[in-house]
mmCIF file of the N, C-alpha and C atoms, coordinates in Angstrom:
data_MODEL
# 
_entry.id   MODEL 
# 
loop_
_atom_site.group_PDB 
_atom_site.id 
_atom_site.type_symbol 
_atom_site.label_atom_id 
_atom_site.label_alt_id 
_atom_site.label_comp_id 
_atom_site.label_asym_id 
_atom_site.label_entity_id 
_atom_site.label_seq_id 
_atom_site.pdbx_PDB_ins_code 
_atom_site.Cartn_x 
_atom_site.Cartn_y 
_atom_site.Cartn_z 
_atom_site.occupancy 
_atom_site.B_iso_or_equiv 
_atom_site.pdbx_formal_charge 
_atom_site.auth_seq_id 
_atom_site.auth_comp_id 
_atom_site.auth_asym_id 
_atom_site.auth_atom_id 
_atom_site.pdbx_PDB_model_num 
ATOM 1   N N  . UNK A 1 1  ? 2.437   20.467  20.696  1.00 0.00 ? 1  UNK A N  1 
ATOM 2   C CA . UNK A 1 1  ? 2.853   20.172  19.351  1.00 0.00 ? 1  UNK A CA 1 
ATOM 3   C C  . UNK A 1 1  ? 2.785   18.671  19.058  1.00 0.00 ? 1  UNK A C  1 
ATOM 4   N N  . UNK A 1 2  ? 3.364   17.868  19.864  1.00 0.00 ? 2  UNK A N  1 
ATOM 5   C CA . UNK A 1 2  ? 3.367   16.362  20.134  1.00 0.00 ? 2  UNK A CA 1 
ATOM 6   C C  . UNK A 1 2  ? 1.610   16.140  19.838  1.00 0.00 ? 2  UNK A C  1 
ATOM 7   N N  . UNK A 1 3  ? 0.793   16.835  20.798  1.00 0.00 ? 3  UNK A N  1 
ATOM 8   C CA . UNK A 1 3  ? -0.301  15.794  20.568  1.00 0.00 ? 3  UNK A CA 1 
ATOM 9   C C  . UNK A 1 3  ? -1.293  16.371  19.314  1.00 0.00 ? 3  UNK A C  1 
ATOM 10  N N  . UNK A 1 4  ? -0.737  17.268  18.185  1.00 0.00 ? 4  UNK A N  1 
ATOM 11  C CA . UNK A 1 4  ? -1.512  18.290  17.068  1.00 0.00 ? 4  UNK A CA 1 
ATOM 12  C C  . UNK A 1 4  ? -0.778  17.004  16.052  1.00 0.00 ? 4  UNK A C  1 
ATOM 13  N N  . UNK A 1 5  ? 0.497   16.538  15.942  1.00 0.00 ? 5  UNK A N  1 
ATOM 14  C CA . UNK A 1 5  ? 1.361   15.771  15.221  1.00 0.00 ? 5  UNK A CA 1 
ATOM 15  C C  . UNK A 1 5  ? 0.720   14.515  15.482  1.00 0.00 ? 5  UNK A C  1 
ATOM 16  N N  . UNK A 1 6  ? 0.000   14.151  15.985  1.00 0.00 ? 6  UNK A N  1 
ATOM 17  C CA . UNK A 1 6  ? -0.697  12.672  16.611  1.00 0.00 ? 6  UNK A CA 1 
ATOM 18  C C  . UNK A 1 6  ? -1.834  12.684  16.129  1.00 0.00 ? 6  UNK A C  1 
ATOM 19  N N  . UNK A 1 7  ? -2.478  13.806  16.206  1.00 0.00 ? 7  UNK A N  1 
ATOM 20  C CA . UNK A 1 7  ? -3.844  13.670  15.879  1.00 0.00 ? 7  UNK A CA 1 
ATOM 21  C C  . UNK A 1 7  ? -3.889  13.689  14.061  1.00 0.00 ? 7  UNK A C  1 
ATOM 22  N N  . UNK A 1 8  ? -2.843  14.566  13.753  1.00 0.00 ? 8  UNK A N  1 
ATOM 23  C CA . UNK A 1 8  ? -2.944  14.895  12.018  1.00 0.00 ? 8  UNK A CA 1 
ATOM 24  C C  . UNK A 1 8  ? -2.052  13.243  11.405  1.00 0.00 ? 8  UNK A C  1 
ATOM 25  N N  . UNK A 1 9  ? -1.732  12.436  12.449  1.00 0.00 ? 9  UNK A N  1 
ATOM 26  C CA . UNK A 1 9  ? -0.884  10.971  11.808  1.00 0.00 ? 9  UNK A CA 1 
ATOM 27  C C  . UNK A 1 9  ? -1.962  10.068  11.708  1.00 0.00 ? 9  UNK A C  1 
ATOM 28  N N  . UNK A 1 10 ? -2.781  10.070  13.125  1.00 0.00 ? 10 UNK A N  1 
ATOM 29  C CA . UNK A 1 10 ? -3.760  9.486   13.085  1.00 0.00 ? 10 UNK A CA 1 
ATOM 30  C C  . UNK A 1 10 ? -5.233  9.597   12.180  1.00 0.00 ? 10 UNK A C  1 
ATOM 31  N N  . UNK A 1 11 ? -5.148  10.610  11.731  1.00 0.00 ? 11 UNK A N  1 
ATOM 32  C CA . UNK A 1 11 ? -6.011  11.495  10.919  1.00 0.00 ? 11 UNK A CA 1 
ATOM 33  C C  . UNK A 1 11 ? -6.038  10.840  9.772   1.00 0.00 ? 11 UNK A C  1 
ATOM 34  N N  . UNK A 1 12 ? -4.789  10.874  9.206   1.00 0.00 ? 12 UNK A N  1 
ATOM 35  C CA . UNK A 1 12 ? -4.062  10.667  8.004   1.00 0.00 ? 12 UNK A CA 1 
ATOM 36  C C  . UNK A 1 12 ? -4.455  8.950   7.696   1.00 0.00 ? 12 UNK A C  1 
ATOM 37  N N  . UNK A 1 13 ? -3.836  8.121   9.026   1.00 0.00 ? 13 UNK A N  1 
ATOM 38  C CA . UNK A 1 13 ? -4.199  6.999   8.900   1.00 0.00 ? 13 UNK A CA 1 
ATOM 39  C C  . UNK A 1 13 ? -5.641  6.303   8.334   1.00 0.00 ? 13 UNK A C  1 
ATOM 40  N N  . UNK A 1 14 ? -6.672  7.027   9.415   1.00 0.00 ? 14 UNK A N  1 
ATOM 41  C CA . UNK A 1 14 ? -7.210  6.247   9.424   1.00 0.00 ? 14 UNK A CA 1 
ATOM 42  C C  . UNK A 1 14 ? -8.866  6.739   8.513   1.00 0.00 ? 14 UNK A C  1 
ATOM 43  N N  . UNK A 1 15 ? -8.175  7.732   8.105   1.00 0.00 ? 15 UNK A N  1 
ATOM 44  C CA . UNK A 1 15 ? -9.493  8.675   6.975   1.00 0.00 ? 15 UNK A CA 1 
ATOM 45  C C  . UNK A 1 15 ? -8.846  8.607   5.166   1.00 0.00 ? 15 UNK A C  1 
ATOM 46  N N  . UNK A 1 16 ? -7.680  7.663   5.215   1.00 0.00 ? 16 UNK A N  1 
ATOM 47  C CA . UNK A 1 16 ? -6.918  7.876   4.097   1.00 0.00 ? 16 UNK A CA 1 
ATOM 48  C C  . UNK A 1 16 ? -6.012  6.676   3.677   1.00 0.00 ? 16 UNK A C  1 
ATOM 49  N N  . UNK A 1 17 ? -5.260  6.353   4.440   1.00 0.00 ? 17 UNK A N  1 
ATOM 50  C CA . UNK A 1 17 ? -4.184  5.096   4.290   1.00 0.00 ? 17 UNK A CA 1 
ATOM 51  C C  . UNK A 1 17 ? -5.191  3.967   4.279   1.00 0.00 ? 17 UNK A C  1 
ATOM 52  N N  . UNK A 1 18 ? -5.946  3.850   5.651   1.00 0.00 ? 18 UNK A N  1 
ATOM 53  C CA . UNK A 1 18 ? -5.974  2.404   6.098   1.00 0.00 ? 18 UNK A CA 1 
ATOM 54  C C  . UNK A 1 18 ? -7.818  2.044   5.218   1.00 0.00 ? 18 UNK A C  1 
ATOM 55  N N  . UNK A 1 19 ? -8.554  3.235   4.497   1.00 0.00 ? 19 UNK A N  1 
ATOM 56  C CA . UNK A 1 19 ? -9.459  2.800   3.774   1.00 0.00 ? 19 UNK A CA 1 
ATOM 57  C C  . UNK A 1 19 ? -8.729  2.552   2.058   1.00 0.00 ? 19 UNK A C  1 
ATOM 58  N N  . UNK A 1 20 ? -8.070  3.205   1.974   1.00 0.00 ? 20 UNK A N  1 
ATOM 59  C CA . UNK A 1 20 ? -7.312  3.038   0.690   1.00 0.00 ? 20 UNK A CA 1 
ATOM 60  C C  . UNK A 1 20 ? -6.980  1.685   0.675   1.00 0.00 ? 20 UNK A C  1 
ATOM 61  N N  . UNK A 1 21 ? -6.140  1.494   1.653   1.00 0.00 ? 21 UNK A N  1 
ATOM 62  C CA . UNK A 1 21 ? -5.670  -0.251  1.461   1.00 0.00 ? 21 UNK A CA 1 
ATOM 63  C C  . UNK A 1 21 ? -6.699  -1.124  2.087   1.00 0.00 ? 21 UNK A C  1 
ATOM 64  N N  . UNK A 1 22 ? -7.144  -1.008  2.631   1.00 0.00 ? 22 UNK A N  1 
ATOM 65  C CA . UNK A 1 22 ? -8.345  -1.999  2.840   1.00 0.00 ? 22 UNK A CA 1 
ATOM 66  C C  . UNK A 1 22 ? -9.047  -2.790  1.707   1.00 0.00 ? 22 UNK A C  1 
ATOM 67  N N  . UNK A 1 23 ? -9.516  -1.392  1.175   1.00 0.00 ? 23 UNK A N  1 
ATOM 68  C CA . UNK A 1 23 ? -10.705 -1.437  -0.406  1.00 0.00 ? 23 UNK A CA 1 
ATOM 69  C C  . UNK A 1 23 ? -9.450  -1.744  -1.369  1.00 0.00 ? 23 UNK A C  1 
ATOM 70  N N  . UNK A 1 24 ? -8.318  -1.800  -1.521  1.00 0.00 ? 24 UNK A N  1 
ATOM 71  C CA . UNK A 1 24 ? -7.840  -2.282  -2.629  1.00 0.00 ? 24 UNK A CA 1 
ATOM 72  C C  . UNK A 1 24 ? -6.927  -3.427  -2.407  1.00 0.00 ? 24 UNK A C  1 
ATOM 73  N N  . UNK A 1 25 ? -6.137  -3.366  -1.417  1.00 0.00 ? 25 UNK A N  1 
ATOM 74  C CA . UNK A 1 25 ? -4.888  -4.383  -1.609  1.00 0.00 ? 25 UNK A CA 1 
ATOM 75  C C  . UNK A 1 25 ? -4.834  -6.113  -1.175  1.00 0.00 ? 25 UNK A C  1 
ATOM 76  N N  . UNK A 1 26 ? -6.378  -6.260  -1.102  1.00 0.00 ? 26 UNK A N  1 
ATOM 77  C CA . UNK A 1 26 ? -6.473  -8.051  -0.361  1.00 0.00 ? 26 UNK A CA 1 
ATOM 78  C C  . UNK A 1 26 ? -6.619  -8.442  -1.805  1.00 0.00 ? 26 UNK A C  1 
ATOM 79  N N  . UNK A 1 27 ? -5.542  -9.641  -1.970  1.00 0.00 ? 27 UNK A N  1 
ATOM 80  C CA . UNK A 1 27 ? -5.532  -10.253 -3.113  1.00 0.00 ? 27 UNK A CA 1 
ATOM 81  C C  . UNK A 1 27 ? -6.629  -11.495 -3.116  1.00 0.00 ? 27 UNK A C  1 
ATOM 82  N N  . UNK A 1 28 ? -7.634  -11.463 -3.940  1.00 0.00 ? 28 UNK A N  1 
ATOM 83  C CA . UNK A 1 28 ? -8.325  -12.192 -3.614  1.00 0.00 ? 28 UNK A CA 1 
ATOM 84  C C  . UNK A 1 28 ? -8.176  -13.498 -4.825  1.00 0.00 ? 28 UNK A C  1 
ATOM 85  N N  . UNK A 1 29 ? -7.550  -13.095 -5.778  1.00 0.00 ? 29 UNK A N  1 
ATOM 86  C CA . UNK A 1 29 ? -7.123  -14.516 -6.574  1.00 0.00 ? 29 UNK A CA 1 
ATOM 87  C C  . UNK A 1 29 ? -6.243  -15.265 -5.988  1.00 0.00 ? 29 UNK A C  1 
ATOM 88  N N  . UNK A 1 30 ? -5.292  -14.978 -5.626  1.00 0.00 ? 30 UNK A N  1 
ATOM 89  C CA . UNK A 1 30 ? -3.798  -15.671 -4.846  1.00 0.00 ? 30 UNK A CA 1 
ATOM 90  C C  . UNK A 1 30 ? -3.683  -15.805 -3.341  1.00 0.00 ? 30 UNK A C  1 
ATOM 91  N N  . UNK A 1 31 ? -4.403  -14.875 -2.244  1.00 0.00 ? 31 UNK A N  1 
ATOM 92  C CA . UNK A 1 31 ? -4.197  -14.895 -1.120  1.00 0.00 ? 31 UNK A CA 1 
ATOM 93  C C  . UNK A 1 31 ? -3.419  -13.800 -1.046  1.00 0.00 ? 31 UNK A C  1 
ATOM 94  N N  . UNK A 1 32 ? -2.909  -13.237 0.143   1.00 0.00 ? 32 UNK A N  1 
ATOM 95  C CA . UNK A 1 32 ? -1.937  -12.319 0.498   1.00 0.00 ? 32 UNK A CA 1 
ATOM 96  C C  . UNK A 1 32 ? -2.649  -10.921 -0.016  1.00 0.00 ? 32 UNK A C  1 
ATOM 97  N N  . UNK A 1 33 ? -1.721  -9.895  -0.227  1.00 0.00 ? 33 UNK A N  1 
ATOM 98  C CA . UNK A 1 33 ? -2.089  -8.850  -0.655  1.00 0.00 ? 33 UNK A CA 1 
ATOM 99  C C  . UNK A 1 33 ? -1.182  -7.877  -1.668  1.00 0.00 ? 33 UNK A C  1 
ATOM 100 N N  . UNK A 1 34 ? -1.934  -7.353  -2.350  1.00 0.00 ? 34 UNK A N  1 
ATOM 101 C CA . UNK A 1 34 ? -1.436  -6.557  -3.439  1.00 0.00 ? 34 UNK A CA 1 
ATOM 102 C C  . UNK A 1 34 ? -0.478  -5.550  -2.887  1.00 0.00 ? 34 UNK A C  1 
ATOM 103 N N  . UNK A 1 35 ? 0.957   -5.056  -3.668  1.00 0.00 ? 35 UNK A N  1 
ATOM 104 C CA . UNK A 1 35 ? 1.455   -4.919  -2.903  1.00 0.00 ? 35 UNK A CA 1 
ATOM 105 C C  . UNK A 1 35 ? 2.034   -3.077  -3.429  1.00 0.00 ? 35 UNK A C  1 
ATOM 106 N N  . UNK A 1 36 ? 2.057   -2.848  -5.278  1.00 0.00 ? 36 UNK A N  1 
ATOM 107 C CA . UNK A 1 36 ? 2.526   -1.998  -5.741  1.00 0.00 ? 36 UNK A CA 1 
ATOM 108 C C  . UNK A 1 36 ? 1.305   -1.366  -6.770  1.00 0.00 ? 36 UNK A C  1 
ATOM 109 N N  . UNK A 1 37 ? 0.230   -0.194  -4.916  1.00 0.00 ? 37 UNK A N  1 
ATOM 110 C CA . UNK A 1 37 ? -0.641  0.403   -5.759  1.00 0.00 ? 37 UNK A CA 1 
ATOM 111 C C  . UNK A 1 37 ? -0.761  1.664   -6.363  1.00 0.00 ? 37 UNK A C  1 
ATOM 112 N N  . UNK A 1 38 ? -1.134  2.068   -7.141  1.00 0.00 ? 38 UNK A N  1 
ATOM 113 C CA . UNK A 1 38 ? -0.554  3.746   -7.370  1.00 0.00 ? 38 UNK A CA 1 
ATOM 114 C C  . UNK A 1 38 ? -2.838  4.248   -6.757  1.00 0.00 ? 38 UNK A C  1 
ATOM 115 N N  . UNK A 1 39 ? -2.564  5.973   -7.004  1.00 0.00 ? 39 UNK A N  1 
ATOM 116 C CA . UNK A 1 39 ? -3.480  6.135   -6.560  1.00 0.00 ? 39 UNK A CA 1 
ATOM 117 C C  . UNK A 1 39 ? -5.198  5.855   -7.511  1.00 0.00 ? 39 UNK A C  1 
ATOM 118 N N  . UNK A 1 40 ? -4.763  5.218   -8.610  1.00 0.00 ? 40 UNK A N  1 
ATOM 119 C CA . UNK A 1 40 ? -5.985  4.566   -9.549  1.00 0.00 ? 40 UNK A CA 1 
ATOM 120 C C  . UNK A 1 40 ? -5.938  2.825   -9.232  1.00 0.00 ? 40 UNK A C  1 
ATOM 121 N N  . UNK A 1 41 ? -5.312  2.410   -8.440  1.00 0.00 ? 41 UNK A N  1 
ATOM 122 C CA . UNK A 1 41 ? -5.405  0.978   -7.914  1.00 0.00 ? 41 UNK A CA 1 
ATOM 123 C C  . UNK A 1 41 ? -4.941  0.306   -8.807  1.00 0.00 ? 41 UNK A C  1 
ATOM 124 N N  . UNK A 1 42 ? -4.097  0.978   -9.854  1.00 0.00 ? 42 UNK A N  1 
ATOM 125 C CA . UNK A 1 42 ? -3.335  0.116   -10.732 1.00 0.00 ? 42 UNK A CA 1 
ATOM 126 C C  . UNK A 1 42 ? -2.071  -0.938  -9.881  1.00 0.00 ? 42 UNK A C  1 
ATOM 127 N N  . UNK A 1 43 ? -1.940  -2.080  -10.392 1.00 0.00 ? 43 UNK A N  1 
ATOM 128 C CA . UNK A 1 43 ? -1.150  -3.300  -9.427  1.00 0.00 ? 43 UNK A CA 1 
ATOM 129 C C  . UNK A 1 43 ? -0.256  -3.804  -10.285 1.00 0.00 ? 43 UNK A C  1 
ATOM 130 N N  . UNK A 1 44 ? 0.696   -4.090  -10.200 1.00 0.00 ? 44 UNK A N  1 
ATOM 131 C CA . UNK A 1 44 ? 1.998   -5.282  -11.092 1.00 0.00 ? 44 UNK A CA 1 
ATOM 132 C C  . UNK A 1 44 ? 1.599   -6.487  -10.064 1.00 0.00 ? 44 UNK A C  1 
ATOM 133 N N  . UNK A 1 45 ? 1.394   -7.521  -11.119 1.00 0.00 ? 45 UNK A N  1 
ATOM 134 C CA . UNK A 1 45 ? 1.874   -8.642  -10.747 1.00 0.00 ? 45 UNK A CA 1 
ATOM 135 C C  . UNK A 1 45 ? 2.799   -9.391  -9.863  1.00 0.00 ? 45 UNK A C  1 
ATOM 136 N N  . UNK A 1 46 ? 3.245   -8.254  -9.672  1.00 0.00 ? 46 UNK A N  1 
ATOM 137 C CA . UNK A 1 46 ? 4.807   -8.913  -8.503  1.00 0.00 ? 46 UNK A CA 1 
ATOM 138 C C  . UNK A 1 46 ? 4.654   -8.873  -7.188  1.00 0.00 ? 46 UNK A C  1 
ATOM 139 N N  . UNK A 1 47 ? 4.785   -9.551  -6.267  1.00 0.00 ? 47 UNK A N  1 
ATOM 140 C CA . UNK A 1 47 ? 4.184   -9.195  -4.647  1.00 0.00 ? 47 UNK A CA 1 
ATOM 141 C C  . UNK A 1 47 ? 5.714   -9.535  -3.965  1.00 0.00 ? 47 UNK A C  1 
ATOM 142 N N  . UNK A 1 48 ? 5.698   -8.447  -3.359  1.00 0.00 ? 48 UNK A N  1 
ATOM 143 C CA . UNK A 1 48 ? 7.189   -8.294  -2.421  1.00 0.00 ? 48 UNK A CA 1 
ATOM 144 C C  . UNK A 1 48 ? 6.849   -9.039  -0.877  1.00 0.00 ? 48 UNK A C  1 
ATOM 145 N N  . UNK A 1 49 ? 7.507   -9.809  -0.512  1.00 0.00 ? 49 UNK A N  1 
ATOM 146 C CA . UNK A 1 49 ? 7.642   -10.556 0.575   1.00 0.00 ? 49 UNK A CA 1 
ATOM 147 C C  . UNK A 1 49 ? 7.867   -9.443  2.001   1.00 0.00 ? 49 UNK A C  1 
ATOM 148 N N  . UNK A 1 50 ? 8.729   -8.553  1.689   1.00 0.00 ? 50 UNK A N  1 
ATOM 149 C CA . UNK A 1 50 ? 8.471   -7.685  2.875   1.00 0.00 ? 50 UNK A CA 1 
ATOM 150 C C  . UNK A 1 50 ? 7.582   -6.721  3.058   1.00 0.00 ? 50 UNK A C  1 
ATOM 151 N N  . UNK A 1 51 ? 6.692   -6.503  1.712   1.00 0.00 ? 51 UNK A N  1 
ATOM 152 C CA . UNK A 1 51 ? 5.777   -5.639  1.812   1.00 0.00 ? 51 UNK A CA 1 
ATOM 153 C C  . UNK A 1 51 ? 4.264   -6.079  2.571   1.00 0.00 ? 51 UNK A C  1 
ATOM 154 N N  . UNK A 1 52 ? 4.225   -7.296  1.920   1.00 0.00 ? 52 UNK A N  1 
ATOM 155 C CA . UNK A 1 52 ? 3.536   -8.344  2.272   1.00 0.00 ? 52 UNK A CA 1 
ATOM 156 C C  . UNK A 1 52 ? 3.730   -8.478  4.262   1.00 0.00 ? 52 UNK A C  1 
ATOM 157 N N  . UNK A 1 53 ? 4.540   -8.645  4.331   1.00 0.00 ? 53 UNK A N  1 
ATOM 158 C CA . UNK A 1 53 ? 5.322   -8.401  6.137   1.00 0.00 ? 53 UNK A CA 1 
ATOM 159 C C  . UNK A 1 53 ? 4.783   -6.829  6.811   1.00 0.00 ? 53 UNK A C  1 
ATOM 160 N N  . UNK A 1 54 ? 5.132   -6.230  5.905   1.00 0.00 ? 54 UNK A N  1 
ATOM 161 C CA . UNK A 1 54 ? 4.585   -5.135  6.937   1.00 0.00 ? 54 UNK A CA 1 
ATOM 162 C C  . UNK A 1 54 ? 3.141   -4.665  6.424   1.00 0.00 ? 54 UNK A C  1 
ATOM 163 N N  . UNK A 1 55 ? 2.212   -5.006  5.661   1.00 0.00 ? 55 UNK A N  1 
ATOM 164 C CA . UNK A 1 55 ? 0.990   -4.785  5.452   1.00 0.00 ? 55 UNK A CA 1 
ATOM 165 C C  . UNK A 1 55 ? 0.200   -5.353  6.670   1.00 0.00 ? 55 UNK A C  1 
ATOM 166 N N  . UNK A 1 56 ? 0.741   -6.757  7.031   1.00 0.00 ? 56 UNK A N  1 
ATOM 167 C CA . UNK A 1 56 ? 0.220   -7.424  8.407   1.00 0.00 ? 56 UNK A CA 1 
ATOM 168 C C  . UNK A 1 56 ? 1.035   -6.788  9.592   1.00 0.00 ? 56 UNK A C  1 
ATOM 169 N N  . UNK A 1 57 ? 1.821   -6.712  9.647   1.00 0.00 ? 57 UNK A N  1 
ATOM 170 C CA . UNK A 1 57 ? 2.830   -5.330  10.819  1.00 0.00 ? 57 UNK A CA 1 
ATOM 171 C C  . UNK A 1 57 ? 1.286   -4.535  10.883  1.00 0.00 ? 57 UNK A C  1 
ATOM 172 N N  . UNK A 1 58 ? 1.317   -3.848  10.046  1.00 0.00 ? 58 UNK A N  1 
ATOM 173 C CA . UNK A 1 58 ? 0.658   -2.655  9.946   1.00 0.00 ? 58 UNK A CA 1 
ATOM 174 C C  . UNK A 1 58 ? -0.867  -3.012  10.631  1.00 0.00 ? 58 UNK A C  1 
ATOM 175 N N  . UNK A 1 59 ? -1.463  -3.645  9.690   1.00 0.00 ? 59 UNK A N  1 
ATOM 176 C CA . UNK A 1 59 ? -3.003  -4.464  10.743  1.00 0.00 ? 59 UNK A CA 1 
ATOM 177 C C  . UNK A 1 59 ? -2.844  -4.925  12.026  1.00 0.00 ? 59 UNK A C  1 
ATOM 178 N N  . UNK A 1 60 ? -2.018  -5.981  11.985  1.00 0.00 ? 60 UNK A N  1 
ATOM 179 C CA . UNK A 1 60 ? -1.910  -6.463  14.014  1.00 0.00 ? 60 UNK A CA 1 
ATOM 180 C C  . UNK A 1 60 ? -1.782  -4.701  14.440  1.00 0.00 ? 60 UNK A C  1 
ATOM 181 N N  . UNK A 1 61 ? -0.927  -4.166  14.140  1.00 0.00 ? 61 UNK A N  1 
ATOM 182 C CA . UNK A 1 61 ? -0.429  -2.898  14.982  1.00 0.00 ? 61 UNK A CA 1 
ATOM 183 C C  . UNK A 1 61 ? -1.506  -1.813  15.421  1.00 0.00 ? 61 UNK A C  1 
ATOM 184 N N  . UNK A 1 62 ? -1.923  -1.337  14.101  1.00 0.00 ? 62 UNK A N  1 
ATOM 185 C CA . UNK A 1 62 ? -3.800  -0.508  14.516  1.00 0.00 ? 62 UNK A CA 1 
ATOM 186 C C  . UNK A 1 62 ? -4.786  -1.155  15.248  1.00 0.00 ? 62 UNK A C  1 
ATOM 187 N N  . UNK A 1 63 ? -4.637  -3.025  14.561  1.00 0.00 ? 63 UNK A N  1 
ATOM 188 C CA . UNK A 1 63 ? -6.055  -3.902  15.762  1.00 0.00 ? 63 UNK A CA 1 
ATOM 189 C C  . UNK A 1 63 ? -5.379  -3.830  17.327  1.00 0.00 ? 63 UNK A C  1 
ATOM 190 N N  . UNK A 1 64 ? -4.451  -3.545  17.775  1.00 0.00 ? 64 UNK A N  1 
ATOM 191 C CA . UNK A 1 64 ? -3.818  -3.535  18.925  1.00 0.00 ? 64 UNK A CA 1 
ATOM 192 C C  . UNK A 1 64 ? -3.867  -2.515  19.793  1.00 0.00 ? 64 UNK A C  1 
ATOM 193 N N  . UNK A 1 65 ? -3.517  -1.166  18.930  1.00 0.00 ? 65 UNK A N  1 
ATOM 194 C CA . UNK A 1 65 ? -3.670  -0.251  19.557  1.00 0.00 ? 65 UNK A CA 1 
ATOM 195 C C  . UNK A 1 65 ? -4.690  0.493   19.588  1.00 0.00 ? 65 UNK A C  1 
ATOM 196 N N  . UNK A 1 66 ? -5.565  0.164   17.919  1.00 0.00 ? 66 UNK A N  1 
ATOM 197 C CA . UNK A 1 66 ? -6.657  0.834   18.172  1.00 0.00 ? 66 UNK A CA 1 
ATOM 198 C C  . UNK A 1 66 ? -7.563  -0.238  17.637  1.00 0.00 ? 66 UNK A C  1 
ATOM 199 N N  . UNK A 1 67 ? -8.456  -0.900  18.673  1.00 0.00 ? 67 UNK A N  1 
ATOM 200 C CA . UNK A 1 67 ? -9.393  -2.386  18.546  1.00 0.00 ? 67 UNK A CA 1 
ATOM 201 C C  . UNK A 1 67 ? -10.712 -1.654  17.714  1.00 0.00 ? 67 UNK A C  1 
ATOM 202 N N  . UNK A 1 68 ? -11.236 -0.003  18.105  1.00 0.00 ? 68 UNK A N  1 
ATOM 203 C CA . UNK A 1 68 ? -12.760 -0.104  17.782  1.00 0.00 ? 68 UNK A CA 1 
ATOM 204 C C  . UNK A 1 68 ? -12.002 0.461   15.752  1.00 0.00 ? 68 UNK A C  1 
# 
């Protein structure tokens, strides 16, 4: 069960989350990254400091565990 729950997280991640935010959330006027996207890539102006924190959490963490 453990490794069906791993494969459908990882699944999830990396066929869905991590191209979604890739292709949308690098702020390329300001630096940093966009932080409040809905699923049409609509953005507010406002960038949250901890979101911002764990968007890079989130990158070091996949380049770490998963390099290719």
């Amino acid at each position: 069960m453990l490794k069906e729950l791993k494969k459908r997280y990882e699944t999830a991640l990396f066929d869905s989350i991590m191209p979604f935010r890739l292709d949308r959330s690098l702020d390329k006027e300001h630096g940093g990254y966009l932080t409040r996207l809905d699923c049409e890539s609509t953005t507010t102006p406002v960038g949250y400091i901890r979101l911002q924190g764990r968007q890079v959490w989130m990158l070091s963490t996949v380049y770490n565990k998963w390099p290719s």
